[in-house]
N, C-alpha and C positions, 0 to 999 in steps of 0.2 A: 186600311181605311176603317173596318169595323171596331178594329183596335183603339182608336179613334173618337169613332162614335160613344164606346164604350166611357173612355177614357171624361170626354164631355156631358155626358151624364151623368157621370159620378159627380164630376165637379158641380154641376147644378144641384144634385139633391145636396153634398157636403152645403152648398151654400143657404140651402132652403131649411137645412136643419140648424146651421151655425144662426140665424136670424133669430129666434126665439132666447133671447139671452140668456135670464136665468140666473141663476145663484154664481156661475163661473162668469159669464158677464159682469157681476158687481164685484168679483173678485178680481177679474183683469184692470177692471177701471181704478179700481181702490188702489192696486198693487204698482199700478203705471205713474198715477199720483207719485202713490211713495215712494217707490223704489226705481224709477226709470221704465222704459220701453222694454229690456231685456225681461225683465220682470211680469210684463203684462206678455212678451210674446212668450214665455215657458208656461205659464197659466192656461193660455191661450193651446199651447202645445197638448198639454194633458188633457184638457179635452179631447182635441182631435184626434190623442190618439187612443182615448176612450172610444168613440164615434168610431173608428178608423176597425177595432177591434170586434165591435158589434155588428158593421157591414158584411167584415169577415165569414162571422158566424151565420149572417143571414143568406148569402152569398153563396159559401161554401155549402150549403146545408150539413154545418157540426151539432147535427141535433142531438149527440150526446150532451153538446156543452150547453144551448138552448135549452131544452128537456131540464136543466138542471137548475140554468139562473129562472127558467119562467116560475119551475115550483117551486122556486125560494125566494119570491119575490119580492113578496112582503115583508120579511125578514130584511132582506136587502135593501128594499126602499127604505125601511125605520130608520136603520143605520145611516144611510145617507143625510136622512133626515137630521139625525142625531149628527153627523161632521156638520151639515151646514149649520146646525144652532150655537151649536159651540164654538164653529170659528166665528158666528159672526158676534155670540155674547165676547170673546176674547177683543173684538177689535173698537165694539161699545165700549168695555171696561180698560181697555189702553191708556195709558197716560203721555203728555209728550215726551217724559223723560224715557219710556219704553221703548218711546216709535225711534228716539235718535238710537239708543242700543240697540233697534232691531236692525234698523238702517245699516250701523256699520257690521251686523253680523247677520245678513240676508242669509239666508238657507236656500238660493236658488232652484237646488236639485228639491228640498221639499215643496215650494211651490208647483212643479210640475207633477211632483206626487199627490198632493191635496187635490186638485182639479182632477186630475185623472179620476183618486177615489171617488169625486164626486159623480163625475161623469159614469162613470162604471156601476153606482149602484141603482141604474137605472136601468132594470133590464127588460123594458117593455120595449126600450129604442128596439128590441130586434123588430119587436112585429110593425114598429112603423119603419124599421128601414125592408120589410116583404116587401108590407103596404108601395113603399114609391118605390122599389125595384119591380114590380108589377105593374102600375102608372105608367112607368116612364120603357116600359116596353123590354124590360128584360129578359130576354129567352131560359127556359130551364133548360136549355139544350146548350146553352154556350159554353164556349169549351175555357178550362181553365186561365189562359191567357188575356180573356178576355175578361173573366173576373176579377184578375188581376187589377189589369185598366182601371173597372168602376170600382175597387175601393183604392186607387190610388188615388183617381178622381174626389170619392169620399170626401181623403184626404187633405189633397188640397184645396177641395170645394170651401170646405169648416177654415182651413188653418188661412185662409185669405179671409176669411170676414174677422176672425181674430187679432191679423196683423191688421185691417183695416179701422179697426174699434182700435187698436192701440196707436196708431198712428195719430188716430182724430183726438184720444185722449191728451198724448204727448203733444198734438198743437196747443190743446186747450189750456192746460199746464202752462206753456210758455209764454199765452195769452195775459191768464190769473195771475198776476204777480205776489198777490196775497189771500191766501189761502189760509184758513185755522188746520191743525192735523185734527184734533179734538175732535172740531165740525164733522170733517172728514168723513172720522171714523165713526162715527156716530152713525150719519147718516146710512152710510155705507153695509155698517156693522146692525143697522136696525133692517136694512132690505134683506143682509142674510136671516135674521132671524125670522122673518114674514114669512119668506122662501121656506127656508127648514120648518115651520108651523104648516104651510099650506101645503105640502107635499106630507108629512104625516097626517093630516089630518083627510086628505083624499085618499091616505089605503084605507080609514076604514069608514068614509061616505059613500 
């Protein structure tokens, strides 16, 4: 039963962090437009199991591996910064005749690699997933199996509000029967570049 308990609180925090969208939010939506559901759930994927990775370390306490992303942070955040600008200037400057060759030559496995990096160069997520493992009543004394549980939880918490966002978008799709891509991309491709501005420009405000 603690197993359990465990297991259900992971799932709430996964879902309290999957809620704050974000640059992999405009990327799932953009990607579920273009390229189908499968599409927006692999996006969706590499987040979580960016998220999924960082619980770990917070979890487990691998303060070798924290010790190392906390003091390279900044470094790490630019970077991030720098994918998100760049994908989303590539998705601005797209043409249709681009999106139908990208269409028939989807890179599936790299969409869930780009989200992941994006996710991943976030390495302050550890100290807020302490923050709500401490919240939400985590014992330092629980034993392994249990830890287990809450980032399985994690886990599944995130990758349910992902398949959720993609499911809504794939209604909305079948709703819009006409759509510009152009528009799309634009729009879409201008929320990444806000994102990659507003995140470098908080490491050094």
């Amino acid at each position: 039963m603690l197993i359990d308990s465990y297991l259900l609180r992971g799932i709430f925090i996964g879902l309290l962090f999957g809620l704050p969208v974000g640059a992999v939010g405009a990327l799932t939506v953009q990607r579920t437009f273009s390229h189908g559901a499968k599409a927006g759930l692999l996006t969706g994927l590499g987040s979580s199991a960016a998220d999924c990775f960082y619980a770990c370390v917070g979890v487990f306490g691998l303060t070798l591996i924290s010790d190392f992303l906390l003091r390279y942070q900044t470094v790490i955040t630019i970077l991030g910064s720098g994918l998100i600008l760049m994908l989303g200037i590539r998705l601005v400057l797209r043409r249709k005749e681009q999106m139908e060759q990208s269409a028939e030559n989807t890179g599936f496995f790299n969409m869930f690699l780009t989200s992941f990096a994006v996710g991943i160069t976030n390495p302050a997520a550890i100290l807020t997933f302490l923050f709500a493992f401490s919240y939400f009543g985590v014992s330092a004394n629980a034993g392994w199996e249990h830890r287990l549980a809450l980032v399985c939880g994690v886990f599944i918490g995130t990758y349910l509000w992902w398949g959720m966002l993609t499911g809504l978008v794939g209604a909305v799709k079948k709703k819009a029967k006409h759509f510009r891509w152009e528009q799309l991309n634009l729009i879409f491709g201008g929320m990444l570049c806000l994102f990659g501005l507003a995140v470098f420009l908080r490491v050094f405000i």
